[in-house]
C-alpha positions in Angstrom: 131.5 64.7 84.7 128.0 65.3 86.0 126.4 68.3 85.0 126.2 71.5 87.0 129.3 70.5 88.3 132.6 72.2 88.2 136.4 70.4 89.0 139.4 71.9 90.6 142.8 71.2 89.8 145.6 72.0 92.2 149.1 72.1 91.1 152.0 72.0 93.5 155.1 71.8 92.4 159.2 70.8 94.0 160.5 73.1 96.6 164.2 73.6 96.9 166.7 72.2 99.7 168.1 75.5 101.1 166.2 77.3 104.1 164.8 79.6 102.3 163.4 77.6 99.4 162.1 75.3 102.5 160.0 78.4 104.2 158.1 79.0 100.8 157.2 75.3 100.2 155.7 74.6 103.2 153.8 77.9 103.2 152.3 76.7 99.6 151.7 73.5 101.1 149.7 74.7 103.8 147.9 77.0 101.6 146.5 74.2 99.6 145.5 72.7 102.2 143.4 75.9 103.0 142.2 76.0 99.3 140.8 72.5 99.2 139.0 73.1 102.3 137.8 75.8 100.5 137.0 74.2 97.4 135.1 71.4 98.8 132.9 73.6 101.3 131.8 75.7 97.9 130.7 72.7 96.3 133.5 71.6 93.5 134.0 68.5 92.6 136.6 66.2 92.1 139.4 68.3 93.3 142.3 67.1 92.3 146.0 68.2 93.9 149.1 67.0 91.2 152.7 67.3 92.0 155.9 65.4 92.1 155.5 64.2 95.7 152.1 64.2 97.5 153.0 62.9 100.6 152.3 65.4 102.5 148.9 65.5 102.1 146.4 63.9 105.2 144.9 61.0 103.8 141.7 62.7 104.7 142.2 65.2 102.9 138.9 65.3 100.4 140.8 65.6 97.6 142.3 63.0 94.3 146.1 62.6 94.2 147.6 62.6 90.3 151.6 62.5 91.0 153.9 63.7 88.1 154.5 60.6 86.1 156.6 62.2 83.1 158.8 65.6 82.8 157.0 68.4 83.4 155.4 71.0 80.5 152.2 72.6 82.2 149.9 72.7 79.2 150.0 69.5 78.6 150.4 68.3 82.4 146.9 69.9 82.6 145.2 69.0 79.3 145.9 65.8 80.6 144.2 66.4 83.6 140.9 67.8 82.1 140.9 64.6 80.2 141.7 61.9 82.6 139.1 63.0 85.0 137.0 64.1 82.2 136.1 67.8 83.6 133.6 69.5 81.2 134.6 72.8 83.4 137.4 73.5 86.0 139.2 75.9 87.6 142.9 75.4 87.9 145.2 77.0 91.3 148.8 77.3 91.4 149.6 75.8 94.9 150.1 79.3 96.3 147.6 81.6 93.9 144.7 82.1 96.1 145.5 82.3 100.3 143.1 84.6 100.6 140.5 83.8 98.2 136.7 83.3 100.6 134.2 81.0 100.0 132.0 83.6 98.7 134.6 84.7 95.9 135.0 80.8 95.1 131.1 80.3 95.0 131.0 83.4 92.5 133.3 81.7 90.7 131.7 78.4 90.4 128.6 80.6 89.4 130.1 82.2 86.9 131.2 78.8 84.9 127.9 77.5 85.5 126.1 80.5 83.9 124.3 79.8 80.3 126.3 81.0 77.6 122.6 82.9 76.9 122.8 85.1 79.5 126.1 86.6 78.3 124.7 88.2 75.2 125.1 87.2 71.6 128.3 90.1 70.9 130.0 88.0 73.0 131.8 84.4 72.9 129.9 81.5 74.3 132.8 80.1 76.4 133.5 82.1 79.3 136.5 82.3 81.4 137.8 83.8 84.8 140.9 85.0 86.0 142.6 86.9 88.6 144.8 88.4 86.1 144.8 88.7 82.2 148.6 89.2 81.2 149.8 86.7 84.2 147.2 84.6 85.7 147.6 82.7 88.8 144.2 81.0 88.3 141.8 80.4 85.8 138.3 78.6 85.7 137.4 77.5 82.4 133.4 76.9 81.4 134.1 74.8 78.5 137.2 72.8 79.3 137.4 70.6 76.5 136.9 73.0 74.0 139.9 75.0 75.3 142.3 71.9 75.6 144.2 72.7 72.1 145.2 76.4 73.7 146.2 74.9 76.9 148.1 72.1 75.4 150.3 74.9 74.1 151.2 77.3 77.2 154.5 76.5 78.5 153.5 78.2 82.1 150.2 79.1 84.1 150.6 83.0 83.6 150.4 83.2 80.3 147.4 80.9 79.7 144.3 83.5 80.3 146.2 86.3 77.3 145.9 83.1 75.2 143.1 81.9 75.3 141.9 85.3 74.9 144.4 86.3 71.7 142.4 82.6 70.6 139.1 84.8 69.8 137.0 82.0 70.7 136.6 82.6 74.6 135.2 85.3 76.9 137.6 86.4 79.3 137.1 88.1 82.4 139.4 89.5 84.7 137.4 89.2 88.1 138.7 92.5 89.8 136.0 92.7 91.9 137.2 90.2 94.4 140.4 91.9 94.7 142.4 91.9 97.1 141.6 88.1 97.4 142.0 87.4 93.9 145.6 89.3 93.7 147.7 87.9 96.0 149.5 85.0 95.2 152.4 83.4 97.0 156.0 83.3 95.1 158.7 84.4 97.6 159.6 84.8 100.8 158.2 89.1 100.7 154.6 87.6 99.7 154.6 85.7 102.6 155.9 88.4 105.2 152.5 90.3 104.0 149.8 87.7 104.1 150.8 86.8 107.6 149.6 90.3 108.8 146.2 90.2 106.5 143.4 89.9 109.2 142.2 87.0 106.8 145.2 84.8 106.6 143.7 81.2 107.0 144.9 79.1 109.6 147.3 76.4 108.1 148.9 78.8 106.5 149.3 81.3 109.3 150.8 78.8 110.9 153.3 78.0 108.5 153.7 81.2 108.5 155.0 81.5 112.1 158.5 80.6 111.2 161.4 83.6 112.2 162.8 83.2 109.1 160.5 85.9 108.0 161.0 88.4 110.7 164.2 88.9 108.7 161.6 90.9 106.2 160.8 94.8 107.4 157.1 94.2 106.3 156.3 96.2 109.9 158.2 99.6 109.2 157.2 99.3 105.0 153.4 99.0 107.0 154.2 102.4 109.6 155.7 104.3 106.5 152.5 103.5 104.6 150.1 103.9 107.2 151.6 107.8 108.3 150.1 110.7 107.1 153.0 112.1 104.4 154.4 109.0 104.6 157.1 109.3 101.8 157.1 105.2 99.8 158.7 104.5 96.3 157.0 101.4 94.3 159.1 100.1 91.9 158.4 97.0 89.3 156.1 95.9 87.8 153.3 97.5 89.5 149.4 97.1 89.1 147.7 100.2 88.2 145.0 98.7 90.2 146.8 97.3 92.9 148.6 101.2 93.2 144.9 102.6 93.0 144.0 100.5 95.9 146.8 101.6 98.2 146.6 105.5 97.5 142.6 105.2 98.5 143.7 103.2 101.5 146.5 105.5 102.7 147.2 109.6 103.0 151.2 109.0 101.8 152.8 110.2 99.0 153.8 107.2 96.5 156.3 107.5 94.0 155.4 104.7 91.3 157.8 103.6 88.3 156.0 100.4 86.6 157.9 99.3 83.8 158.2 95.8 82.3 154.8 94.2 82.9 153.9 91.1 81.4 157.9 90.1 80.8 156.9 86.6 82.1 154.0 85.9 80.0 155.3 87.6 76.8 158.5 86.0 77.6 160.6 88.2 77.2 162.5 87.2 80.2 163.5 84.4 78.0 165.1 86.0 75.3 166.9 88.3 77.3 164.9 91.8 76.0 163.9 92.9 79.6 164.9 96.6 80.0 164.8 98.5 83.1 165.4 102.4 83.3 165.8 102.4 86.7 168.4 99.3 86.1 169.9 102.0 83.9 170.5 104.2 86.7 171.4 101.5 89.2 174.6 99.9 87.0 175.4 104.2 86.8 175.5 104.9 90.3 176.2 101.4 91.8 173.8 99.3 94.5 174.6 101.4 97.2 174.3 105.1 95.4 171.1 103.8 94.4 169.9 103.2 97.7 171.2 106.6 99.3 169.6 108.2 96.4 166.3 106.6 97.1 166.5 107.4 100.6 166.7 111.0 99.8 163.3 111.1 98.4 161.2 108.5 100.3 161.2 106.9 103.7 160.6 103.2 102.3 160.2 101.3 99.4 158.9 98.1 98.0 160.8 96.6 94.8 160.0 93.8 92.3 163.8 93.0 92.4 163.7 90.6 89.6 163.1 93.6 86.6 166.4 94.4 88.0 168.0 91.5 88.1 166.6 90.2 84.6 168.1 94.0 83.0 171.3 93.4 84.1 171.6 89.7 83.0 171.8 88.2 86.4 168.7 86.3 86.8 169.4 83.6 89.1 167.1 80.6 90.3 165.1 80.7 93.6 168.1 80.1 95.9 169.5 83.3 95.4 166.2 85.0 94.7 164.8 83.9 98.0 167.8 84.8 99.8 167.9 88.1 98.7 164.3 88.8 99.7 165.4 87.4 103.6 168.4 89.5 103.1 171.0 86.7 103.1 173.5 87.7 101.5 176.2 85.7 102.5 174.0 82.6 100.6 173.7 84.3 97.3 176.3 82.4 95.1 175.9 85.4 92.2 177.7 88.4 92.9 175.6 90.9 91.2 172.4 89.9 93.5 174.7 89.8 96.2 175.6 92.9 96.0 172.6 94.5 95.4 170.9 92.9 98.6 173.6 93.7 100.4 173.1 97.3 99.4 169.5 97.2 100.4 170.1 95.8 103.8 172.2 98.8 104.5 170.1 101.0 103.0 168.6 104.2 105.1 165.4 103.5 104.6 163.4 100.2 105.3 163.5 97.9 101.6 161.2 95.3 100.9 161.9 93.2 98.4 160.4 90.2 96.5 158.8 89.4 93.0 155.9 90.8 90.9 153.4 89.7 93.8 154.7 92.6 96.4 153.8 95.4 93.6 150.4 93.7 92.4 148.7 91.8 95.0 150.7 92.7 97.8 149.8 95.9 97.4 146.0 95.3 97.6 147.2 93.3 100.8 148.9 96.2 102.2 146.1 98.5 101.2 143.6 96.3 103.9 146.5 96.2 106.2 147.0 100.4 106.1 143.2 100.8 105.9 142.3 98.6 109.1 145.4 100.3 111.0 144.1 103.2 110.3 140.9 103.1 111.4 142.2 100.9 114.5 144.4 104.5 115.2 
């Protein structure tokens, strides 16, 4: 690899058969597409998009195509990468991490790899690195690739790669919150993809992806009023972002009610071995689904939940069939009965619900804050 230069990986991984599985993959497909466009116009080099089928990207599409050869373990599906293409520094994308990330946020990027390990200061490690997010990253650029390589061998999943390279003492780790919102949003479920489509800077394949009625089914537009109303009443409930909360009080003049609990149950894996523990679960499996929600909507006039604290405390965790689903509403395609229950209860609720994943109480938040804030200075 040439110096001065700096690589790009891209990984997009297999998308369910069910409808709503279907709306989020081609939303992430378009959204590389976006992202390489991007890339390339900020001066990286090679990009390179992996996956297990790459078909659908337009041969002239500046980009090189790795398909999946071997059962898939991300650290070593991306140490792999590094070396094959022999990328001294690189930043690596989830297929749906940065939809709105600009140019300018990219080039600062790209600047930042490319900075000598001199101007950082002796107190500090040589081998800078950039994320989005320190305790579950969605991207990360890495200014000495190869040195990190026996760290990223070892992470089982993207999010928890940034806490260890930190926790490896040999890096310098910066969480880039500057360039928030951009940086925050990433694109899991269905919920993330009801609020990029109102951001003003939604790029263009992906808004058009976006354009699919599928996602009316999300109320995104009374969440938006409840938020945007002087005394608005809204509950936030997950694992929410100090920041991301931060960013949607200065935007708004409503009254949030926050409860953040279980952060970082991905990266720290807890999820895994079953030690996720929710309080307001606790109070959910005392009063039933639809107590709950006739509680809540005594005290605020919407609210946006990362469901899946819930649904990990009470031991139905299901996979992105019923996840997704539950996020449209669907609950006549939800095969387990807890989550169907539970979204049922919400779509009956008395007050609008949004629900989704840990990006609608971290990033989506920082989208809804720009969303409030250009309403109301529209109003």
């Amino acid at each position: 690899m040439q110096a001065g230069t700096v690589g790009a990986v891209i990984m997009a991984g297999p998308y369910g058969a069910t409808p709503q599985e279907q709306v989020v993959g081609r939303a992430l497909r378009a959204s590389v597409l976006d992202l390489v466009a991007v890339l390339t116009g900020a001066g990286f080099g090679p990009v390179i998009v992996a996956g297990p089928d790459l078909d659908w990207l337009p041969e002239q599409a500046s980009v090189f195509r790795d398909v999946d050869a071997a059962p898939f373990y991300f650290g070593g599906r991306l140490a792999g990468l590094i070396a094959t293409h022999d990328l001294a520094r690189v930043v690596y994308f989830g297929a749906g991490s940065a939809p709105l990330l600009s140019r300018s946020a990219i080039g600062a990027i790209r600047a930042g790899l490319l900075e000598p390990a001199g101007e950082r200061g002796a107190d500090l490690p040589g081998r800078v690195v950039l994320t989005n997010n320190l305790h579950s990253s969605d991207w990360i650029g890495i200014g000495d690739a190869r040195e990190a390589l026996p760290v990223i061998r070892q992470a089982a999943r993207d999010n928890s790669l940034a806490w260890m390279l930190q926790q490896s003492g040999a890096f310098d780790v910066r969480v880039l919150a500057d360039v928030r919102p951009a940086a925050g949003m990433d694109l899991d479920t269905p919920a993330d993809l009801a609020l990029v489509r109102k951001h003003a800077d939604c790029p263009p394949n992906l808004a058009q992806a976006l354009a699919d009625p599928l996602l009316d089914r999300i109320p995104v537009e009374p969440v938006v009023a409840v938020a945007a109303r002087d005394e608005g009443r809204l509950a936030v409930i997950g694992r929410v972002s100090p920041l991301a909360w931060h960013a949607l009080s200065s935007a708004s003049q409503c009254w949030i009610r926050v409860f953040s609990e279980e952060r970082g149950m991905v990266a720290s894996e807890r999820i895994d071995r079953g030690e996720v523990r929710s309080l307001v679960g606790r109070m959910l499996a005392l009063v039933g689904p639809e107590g709950f929600f006739r509680e809540l909507g005594q005290i605020v006039d919407a609210a946006i939940i990362d469901s899946r604290v819930l649904m990990a405390a009470s031991g139905h965790y299901p996979g992105n069939a019923d996840r997704f689903a539950s996020d449209l509403f669907l609950a006549d395609a939800i095969a387990d009965p807890w989550v169907r229950a539970f979204t049922g209860a919400a779509a009956e609720a008395p007050i609008p619900v949004l629900l989704g994943g840990h990006g609608v109480v971290a990033g989506g938040l920082h989208a809804l804050a720009d969303i409030v804030a250009a309403r109301r200075w529209a109003g």
